[in-house]
N, CA, C and O atoms as a Tinker XYZ file with bonds, in Angstrom:
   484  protein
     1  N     82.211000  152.381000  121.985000    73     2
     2  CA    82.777000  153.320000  121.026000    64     1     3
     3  C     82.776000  152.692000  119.636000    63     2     4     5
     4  O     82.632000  151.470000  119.679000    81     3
     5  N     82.907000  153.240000  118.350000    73     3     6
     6  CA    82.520000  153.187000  117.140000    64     5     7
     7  C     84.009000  152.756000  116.929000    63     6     8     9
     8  O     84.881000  153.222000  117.664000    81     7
     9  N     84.297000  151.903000  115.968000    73     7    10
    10  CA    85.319000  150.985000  115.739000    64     9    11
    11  C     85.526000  151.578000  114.170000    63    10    12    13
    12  O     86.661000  151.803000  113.750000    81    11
    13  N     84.528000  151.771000  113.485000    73    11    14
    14  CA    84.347000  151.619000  111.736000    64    13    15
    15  C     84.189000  152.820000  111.275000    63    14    16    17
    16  O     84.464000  152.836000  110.075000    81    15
    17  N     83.757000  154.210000  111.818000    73    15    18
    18  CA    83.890000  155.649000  111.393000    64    17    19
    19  C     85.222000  155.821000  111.679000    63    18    20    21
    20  O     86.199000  155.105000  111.458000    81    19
    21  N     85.033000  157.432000  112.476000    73    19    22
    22  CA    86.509000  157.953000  112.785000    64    21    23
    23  C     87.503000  157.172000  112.993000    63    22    24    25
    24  O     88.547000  157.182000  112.340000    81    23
    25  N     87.125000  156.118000  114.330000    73    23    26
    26  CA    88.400000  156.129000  114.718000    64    25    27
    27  C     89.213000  155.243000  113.308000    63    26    28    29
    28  O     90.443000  155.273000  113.271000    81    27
    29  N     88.594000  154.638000  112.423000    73    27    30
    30  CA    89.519000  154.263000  111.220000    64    29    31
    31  C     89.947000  155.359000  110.599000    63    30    32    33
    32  O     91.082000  155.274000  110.131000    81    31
    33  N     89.505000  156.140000  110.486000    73    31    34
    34  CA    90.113000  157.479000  109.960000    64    33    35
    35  C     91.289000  157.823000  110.615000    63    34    36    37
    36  O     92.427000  157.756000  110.153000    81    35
    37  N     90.899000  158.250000  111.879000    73    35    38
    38  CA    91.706000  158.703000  112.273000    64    37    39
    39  C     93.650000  157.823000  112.701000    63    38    40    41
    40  O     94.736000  158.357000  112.930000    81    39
    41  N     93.155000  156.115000  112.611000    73    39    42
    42  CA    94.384000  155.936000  112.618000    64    41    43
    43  C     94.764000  155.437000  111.284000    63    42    44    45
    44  O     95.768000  154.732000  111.189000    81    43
    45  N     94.218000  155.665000  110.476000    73    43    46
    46  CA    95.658000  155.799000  108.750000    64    45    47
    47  C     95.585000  157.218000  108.615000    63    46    48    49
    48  O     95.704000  157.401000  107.404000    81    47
    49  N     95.454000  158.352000  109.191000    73    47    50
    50  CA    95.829000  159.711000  108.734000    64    49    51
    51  C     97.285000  159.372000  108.611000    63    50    52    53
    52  O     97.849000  159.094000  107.553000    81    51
    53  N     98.079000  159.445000  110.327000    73    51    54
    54  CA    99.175000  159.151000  110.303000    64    53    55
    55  C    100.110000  158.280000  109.111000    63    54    56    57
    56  O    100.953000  158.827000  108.400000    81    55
    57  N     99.881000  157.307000  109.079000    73    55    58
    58  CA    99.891000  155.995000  108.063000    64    57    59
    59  C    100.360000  156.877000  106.533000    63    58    60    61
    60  O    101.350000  157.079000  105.829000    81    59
    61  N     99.325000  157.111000  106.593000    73    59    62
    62  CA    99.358000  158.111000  104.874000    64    61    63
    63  C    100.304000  159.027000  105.079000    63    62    64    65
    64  O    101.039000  159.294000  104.128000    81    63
    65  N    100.442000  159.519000  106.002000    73    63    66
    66  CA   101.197000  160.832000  106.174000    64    65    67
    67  C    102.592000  160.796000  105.747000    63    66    68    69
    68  O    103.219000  161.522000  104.976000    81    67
    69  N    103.067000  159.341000  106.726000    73    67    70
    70  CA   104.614000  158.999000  106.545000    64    69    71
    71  C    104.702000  158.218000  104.977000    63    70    72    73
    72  O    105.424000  158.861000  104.215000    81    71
    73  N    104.302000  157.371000  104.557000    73    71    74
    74  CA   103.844000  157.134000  103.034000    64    73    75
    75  C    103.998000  157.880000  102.711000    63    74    76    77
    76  O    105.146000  157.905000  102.267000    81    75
    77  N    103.172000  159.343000  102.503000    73    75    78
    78  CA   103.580000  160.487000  101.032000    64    77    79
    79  C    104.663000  160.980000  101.418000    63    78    80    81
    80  O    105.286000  161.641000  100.588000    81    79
    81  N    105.114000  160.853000  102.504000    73    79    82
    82  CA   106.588000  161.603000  102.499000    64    81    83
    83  C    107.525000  160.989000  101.253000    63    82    84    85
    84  O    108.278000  161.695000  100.581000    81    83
    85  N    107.347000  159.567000  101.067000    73    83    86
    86  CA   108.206000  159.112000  100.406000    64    85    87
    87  C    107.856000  158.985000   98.870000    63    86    88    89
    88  O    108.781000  159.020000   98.060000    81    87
    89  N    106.599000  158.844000   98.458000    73    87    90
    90  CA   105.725000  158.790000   97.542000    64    89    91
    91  C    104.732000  159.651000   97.004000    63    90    92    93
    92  O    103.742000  159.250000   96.392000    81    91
    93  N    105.147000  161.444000   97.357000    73    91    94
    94  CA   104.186000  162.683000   97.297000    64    93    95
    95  C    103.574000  162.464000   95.796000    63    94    96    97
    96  O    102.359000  162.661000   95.784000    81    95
    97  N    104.093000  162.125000   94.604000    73    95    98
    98  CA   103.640000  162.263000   93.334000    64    97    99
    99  C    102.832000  160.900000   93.291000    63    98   100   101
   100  O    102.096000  160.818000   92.308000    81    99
   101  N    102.815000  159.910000   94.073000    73    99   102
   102  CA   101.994000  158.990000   93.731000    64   101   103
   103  C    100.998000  159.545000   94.280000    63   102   104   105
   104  O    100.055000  159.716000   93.506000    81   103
   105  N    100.807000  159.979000   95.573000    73   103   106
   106  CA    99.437000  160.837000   96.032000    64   105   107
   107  C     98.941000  161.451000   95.595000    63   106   108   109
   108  O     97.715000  161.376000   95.667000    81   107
   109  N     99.582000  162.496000   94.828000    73   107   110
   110  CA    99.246000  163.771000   93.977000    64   109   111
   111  C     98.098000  162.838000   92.672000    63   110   112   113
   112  O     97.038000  163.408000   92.413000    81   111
   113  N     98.277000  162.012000   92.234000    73   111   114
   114  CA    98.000000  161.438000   90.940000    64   113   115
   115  C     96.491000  160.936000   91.640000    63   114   116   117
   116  O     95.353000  161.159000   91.225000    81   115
   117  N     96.930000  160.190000   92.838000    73   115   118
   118  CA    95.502000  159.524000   93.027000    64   117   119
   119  C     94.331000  160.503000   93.589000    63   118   120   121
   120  O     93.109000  160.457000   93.454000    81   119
   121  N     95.429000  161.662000   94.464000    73   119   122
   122  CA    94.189000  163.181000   94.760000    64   121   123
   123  C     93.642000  163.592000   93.129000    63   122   124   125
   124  O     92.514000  164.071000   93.017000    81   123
   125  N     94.540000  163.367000   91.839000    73   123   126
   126  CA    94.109000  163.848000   91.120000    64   125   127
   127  C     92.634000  163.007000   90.450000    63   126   128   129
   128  O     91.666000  163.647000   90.038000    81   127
   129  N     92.682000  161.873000   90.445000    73   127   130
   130  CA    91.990000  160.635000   90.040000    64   129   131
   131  C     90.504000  161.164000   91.192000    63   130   132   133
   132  O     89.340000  161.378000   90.855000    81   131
   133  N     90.985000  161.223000   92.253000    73   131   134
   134  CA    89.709000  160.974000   93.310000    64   133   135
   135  C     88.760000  162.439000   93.301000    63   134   136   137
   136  O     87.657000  162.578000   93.830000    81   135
   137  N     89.444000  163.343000   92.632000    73   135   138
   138  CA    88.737000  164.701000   92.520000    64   137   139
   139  C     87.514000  164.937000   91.017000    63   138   140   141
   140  O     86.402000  165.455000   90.926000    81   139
   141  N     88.284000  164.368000   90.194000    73   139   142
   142  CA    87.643000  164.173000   89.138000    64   141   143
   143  C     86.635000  162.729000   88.878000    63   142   144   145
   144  O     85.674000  162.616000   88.117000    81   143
   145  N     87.198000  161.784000   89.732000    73   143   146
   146  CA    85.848000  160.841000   89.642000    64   145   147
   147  C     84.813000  161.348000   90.354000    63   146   148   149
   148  O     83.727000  161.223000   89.787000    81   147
   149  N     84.793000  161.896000   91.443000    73   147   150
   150  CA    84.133000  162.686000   92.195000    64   149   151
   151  C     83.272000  164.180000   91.710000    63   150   152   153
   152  O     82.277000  164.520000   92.350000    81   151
   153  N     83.626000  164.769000   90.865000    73   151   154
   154  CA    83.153000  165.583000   90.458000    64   153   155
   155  C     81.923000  165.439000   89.959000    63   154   156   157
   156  O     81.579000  164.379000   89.437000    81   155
   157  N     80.995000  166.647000   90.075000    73   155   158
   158  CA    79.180000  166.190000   90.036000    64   157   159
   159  C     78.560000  166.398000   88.312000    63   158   160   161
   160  O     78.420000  167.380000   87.583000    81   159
   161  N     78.328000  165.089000   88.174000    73   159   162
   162  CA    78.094000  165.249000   86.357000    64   161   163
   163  C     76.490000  164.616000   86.213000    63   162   164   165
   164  O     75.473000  165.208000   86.574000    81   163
   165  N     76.532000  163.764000   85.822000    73   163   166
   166  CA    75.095000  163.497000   85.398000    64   165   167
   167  C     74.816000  162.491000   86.396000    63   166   168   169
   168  O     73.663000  162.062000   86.457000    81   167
   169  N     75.847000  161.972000   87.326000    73   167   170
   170  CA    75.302000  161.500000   88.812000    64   169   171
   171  C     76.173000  162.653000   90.000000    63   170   172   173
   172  O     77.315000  163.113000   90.035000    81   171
   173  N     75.095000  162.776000   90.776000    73   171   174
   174  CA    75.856000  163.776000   92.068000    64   173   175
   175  C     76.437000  163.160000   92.865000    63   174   176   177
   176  O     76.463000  161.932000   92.944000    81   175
   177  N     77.056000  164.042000   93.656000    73   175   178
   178  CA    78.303000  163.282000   94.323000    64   177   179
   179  C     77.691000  162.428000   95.839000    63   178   180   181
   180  O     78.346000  161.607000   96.481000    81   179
   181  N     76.813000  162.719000   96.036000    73   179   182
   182  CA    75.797000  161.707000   97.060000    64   181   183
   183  C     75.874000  160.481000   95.939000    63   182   184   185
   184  O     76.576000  159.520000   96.250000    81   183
   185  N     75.434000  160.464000   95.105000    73   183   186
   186  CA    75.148000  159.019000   94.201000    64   185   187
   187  C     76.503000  158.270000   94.044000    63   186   188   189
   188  O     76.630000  157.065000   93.827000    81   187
   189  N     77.486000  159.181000   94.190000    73   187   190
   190  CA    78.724000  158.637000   93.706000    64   189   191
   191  C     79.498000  158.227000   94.822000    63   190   192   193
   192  O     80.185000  157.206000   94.824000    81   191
   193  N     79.337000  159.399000   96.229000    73   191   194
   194  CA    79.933000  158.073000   97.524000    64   193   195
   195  C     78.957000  156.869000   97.584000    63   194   196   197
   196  O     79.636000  155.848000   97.702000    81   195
   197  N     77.719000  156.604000   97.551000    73   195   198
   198  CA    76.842000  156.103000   98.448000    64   197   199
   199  C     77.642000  154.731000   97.167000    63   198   200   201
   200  O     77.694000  153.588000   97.621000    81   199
   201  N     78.019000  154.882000   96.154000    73   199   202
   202  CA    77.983000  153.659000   95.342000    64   201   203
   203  C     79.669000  153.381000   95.799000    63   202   204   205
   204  O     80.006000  152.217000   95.579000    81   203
   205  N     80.512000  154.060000   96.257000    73   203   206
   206  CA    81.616000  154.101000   96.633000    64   205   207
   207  C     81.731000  153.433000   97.709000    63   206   208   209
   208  O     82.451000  152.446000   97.862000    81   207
   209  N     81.075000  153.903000   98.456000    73   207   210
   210  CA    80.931000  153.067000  100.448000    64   209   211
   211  C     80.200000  151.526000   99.841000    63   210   212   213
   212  O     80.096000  150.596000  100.640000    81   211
   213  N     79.801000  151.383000   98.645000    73   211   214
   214  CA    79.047000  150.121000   98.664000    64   213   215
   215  C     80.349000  149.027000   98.356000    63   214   216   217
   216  O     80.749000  148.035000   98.964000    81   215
   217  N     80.805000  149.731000   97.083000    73   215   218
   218  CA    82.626000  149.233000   96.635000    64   217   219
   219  C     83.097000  148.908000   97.712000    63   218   220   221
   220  O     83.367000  147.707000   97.698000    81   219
   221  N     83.464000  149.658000   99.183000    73   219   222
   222  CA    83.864000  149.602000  100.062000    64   221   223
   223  C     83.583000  147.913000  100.461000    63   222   224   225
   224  O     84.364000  146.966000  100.373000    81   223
   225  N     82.592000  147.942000  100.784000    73   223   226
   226  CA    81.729000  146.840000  101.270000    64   225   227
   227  C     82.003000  145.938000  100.652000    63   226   228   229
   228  O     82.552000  145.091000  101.357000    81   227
   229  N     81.851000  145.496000   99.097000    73   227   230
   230  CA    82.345000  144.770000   98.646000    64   229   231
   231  C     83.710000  144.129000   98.834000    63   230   232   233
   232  O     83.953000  143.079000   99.430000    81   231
   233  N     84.570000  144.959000   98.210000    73   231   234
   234  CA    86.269000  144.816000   98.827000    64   233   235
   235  C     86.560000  144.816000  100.112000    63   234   236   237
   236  O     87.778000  144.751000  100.276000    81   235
   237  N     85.867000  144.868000  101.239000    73   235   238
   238  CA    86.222000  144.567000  102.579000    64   237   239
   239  C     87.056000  145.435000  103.042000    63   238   240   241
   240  O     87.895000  144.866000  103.741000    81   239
   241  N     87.265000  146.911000  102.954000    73   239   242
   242  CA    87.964000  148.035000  102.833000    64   241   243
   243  C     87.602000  148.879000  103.960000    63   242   244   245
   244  O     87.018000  149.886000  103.558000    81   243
   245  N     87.719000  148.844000  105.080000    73   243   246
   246  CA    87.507000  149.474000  106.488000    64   245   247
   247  C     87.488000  150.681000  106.048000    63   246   248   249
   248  O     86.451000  151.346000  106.057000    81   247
   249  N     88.897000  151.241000  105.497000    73   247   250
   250  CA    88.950000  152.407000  105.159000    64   249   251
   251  C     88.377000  153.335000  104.129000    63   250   252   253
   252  O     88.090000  154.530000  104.073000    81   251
   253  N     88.326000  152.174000  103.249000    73   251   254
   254  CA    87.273000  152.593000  102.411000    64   253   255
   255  C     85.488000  153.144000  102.741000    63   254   256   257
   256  O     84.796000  154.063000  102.300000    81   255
   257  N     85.254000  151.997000  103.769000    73   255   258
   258  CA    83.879000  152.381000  103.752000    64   257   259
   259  C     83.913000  153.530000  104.767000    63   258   260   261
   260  O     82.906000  154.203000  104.987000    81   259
   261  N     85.074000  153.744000  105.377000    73   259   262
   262  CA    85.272000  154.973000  106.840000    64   261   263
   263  C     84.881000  156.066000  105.640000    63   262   264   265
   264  O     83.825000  156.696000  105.682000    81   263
   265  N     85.571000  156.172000  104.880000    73   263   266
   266  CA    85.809000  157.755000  104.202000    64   265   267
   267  C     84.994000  158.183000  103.179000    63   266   268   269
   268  O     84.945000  159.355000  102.808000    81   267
   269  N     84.005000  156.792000  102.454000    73   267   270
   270  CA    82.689000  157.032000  101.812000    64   269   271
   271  C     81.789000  157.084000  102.295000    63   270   272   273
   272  O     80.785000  157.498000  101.715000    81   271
   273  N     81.782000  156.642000  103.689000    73   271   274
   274  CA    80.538000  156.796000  104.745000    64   273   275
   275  C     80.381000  158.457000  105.124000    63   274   276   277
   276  O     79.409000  159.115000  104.752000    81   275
   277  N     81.431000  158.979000  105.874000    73   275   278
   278  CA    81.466000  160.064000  105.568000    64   277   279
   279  C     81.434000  161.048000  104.571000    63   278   280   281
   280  O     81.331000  162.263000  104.740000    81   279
   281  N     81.497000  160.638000  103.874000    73   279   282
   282  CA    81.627000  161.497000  102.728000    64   281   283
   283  C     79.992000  161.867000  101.974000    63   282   284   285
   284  O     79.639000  162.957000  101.523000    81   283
   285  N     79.276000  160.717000  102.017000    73   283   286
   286  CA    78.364000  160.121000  101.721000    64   285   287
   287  C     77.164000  161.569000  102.920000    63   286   288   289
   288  O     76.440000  162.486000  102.534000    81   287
   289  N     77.482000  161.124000  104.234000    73   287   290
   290  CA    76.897000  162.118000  104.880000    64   289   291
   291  C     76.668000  163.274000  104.858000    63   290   292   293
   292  O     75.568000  163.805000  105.009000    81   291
   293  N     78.045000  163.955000  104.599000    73   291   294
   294  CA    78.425000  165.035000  104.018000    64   293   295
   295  C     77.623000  165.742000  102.861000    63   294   296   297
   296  O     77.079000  166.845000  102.909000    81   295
   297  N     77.678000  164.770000  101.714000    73   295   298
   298  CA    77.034000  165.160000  101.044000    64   297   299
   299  C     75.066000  164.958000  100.943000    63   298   300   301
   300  O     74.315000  165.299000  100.028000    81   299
   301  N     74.783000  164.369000  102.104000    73   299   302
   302  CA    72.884000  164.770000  101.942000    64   301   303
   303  C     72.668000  163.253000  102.006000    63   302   304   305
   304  O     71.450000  163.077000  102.038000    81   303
   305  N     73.383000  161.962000  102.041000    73   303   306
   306  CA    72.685000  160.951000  102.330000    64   305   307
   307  C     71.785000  160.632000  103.512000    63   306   308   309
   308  O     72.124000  160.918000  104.660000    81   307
   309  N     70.565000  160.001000  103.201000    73   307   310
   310  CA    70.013000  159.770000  104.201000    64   309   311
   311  C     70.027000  158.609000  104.851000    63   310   312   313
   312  O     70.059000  157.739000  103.981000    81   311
   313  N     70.020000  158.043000  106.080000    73   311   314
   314  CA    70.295000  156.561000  106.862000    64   313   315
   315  C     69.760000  155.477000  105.595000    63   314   316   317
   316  O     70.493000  154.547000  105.259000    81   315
   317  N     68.171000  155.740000  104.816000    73   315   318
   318  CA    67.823000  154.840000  104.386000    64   317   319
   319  C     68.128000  154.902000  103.052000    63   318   320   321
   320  O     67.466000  154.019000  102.508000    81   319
   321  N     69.104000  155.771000  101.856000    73   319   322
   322  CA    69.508000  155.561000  101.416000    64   321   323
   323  C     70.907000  154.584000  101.265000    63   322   324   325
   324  O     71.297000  153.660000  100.551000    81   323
   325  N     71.521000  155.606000  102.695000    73   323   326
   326  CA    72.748000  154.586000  102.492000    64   325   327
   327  C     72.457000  152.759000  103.134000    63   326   328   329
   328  O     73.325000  151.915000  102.912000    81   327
   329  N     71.186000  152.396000  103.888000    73   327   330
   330  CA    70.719000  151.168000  104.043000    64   329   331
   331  C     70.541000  150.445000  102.905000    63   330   332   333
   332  O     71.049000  149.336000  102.748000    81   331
   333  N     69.560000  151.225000  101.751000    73   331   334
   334  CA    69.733000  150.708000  100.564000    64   333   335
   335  C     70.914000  150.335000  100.001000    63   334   336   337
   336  O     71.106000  149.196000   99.573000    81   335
   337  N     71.605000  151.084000   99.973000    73   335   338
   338  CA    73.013000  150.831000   98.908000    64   337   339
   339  C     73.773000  149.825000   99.286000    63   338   340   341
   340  O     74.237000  149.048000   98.453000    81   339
   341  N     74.030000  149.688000  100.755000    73   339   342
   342  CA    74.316000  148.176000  101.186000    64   341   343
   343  C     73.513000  147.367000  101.125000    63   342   344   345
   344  O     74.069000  146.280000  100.961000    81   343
   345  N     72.200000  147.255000  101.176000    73   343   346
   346  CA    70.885000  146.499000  100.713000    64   345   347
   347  C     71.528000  145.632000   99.713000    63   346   348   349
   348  O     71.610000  144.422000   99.925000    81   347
   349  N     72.138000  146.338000   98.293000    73   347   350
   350  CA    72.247000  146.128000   97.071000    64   349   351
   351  C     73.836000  145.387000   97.165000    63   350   352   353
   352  O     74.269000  145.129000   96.042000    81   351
   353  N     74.460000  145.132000   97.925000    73   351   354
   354  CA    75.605000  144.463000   98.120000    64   353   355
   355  C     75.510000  143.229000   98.578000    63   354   356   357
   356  O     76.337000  142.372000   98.265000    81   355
   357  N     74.224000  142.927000   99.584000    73   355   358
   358  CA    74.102000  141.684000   99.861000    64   357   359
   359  C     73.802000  140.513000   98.696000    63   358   360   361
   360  O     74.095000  139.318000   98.689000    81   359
   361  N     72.989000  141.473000   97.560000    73   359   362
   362  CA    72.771000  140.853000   96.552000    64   361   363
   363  C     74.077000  140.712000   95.543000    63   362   364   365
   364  O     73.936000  140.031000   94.527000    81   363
   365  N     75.158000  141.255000   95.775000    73   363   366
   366  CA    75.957000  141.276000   94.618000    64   365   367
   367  C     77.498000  140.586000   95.389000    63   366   368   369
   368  O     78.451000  140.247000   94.689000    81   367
   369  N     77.505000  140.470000   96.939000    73   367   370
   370  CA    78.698000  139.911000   97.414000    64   369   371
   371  C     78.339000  138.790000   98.863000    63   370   372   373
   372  O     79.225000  138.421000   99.634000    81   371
   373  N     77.009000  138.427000   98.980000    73   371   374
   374  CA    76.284000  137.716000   99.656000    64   373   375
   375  C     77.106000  137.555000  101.375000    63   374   376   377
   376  O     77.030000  138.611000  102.003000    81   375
   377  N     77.573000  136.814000  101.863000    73   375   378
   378  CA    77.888000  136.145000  103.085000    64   377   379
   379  C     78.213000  137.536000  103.502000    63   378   380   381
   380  O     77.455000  138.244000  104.164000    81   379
   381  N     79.690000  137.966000  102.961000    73   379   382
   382  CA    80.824000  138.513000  103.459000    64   381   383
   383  C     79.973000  140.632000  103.027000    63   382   384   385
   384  O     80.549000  141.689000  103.285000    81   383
   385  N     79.110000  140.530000  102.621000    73   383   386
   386  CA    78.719000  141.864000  102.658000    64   385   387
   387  C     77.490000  141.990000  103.820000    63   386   388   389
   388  O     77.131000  143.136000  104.088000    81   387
   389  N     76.853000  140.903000  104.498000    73   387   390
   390  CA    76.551000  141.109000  105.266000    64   389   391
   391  C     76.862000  141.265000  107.106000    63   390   392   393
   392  O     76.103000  141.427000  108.062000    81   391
   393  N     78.213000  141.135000  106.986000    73   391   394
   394  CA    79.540000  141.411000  108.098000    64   393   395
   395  C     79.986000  143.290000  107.707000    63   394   396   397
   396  O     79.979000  144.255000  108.472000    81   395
   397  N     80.374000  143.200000  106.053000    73   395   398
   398  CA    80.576000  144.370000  105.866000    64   397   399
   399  C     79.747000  145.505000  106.073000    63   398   400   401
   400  O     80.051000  146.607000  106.531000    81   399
   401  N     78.746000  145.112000  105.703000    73   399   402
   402  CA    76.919000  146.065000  105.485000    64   401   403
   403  C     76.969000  146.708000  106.879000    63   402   404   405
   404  O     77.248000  147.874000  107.159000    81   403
   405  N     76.619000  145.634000  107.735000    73   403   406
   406  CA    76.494000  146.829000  108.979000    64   405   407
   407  C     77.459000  147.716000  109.889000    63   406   408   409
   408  O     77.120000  148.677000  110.579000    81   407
   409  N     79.190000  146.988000  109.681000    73   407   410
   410  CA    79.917000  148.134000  109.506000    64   409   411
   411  C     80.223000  149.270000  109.099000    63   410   412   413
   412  O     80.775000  150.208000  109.676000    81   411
   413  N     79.662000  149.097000  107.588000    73   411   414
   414  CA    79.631000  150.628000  106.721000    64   413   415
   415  C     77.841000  151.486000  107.303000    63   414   416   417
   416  O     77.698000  152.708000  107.265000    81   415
   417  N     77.008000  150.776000  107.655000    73   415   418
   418  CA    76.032000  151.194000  108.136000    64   417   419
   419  C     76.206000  151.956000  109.595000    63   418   420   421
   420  O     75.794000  153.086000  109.854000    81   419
   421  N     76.701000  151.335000  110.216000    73   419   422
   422  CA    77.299000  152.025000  111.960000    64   421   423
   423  C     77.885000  153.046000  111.729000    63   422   424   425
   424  O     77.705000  154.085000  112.364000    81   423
   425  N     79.128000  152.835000  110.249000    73   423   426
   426  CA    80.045000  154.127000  110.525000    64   425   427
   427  C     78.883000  155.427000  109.822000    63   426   428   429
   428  O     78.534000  156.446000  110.419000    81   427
   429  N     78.443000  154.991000  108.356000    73   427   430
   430  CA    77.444000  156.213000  108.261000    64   429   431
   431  C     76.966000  156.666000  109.272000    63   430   432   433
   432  O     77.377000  157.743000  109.705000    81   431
   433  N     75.895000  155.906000  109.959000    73   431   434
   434  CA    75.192000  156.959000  110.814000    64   433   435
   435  C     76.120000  157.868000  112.233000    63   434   436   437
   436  O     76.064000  159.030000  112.635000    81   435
   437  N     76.793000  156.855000  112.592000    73   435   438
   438  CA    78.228000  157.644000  113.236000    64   437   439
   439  C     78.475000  159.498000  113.025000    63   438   440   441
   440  O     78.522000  160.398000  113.863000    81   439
   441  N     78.627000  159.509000  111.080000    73   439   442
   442  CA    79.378000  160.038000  110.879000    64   441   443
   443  C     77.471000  161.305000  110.638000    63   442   444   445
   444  O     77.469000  162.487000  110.981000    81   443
   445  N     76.629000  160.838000  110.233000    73   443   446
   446  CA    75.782000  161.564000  110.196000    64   445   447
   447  C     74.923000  161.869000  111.065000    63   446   448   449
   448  O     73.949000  162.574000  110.803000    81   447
   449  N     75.219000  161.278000  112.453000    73   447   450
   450  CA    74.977000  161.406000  113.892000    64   449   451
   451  C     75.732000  163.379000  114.169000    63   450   452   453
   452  O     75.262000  164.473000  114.481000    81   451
   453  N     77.169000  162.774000  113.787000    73   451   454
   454  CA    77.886000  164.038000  113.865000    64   453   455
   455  C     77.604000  165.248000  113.364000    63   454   456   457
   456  O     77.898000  166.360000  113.803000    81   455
   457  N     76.840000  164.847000  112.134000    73   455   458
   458  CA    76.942000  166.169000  111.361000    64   457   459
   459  C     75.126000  166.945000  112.246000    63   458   460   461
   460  O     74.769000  168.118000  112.354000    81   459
   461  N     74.619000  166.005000  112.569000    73   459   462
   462  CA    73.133000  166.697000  112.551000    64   461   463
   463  C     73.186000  166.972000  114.271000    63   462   464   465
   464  O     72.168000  167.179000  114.931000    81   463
   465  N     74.555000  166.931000  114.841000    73   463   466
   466  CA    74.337000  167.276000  116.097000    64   465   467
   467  C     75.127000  168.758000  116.019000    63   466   468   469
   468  O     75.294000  169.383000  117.066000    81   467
   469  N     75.399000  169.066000  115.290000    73   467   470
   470  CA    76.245000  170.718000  114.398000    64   469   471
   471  C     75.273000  172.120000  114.608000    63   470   472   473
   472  O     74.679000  172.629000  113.658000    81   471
   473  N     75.223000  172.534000  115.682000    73   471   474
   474  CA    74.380000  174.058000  115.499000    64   473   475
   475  C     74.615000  174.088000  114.294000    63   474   476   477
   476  O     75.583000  173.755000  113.610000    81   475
   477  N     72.935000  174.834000  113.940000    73   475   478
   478  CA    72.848000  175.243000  113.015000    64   477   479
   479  C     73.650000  176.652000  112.318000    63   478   480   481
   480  O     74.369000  176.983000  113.261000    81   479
   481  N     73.736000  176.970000  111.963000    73   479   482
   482  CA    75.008000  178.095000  111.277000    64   481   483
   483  C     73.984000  179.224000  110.953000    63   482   484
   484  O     74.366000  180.275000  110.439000    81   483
């Protein structure tokens, strides 16, 4: 079973959940932050997870790379794009991005395993 997609997702949903109970306006601020960095301008929002899940990688961010991996899928990445983009981490965080790299690589295709097994609509 996949260690580095969902199931990281799925156990800080909870996590977060009890957090904003206590801290709803700090959430609110960073939903506000993460909507507008995100928004599609003169790079699209494929360009903008795939460089996000790489951040991930860098910072050693499980969760991070869980929710840009997906996200990343979501939006039209392909396996060998997002290979590239960790490609480009080995060069910029050496040892420790190649531990990270194929974690964020497993969970992408994980998560784009999922999406392309989706009847078509």
């Amino acid at each position: 079973s996949n260690l580095y997609g969902k199931a990281v997702l799925d156990e800080l949903r909870p996590l977060h959940a009890e957090l904003n109970k206590h801290i709803p306006d700090v959430y609110k601020g960073f939903q506000t932050l993460h909507h507008a960095a995100f928004a599609p301008g003169s790079l699209d929002v494929k360009t903008k997870e795939l460089i996000a899940m790489a951040i991930g990688v860098i910072e050693r961010c499980d969760g991070c790379i869980a929710s840009h991996a997906q996200s990343a899928a979501r939006a039209g990445a392909t396996r060998e794009e997002a290979a590239e983009a960790i490609g480009v981490t080995f060069l910029m965080n050496g040892g420790p991005a190649t531990i990270y790299g194929p974690r964020a690589y497993e969970a992408f295709c994980e998560f784009k395993d999922a999406i392309e097994a989706r009847p078509a609509a």
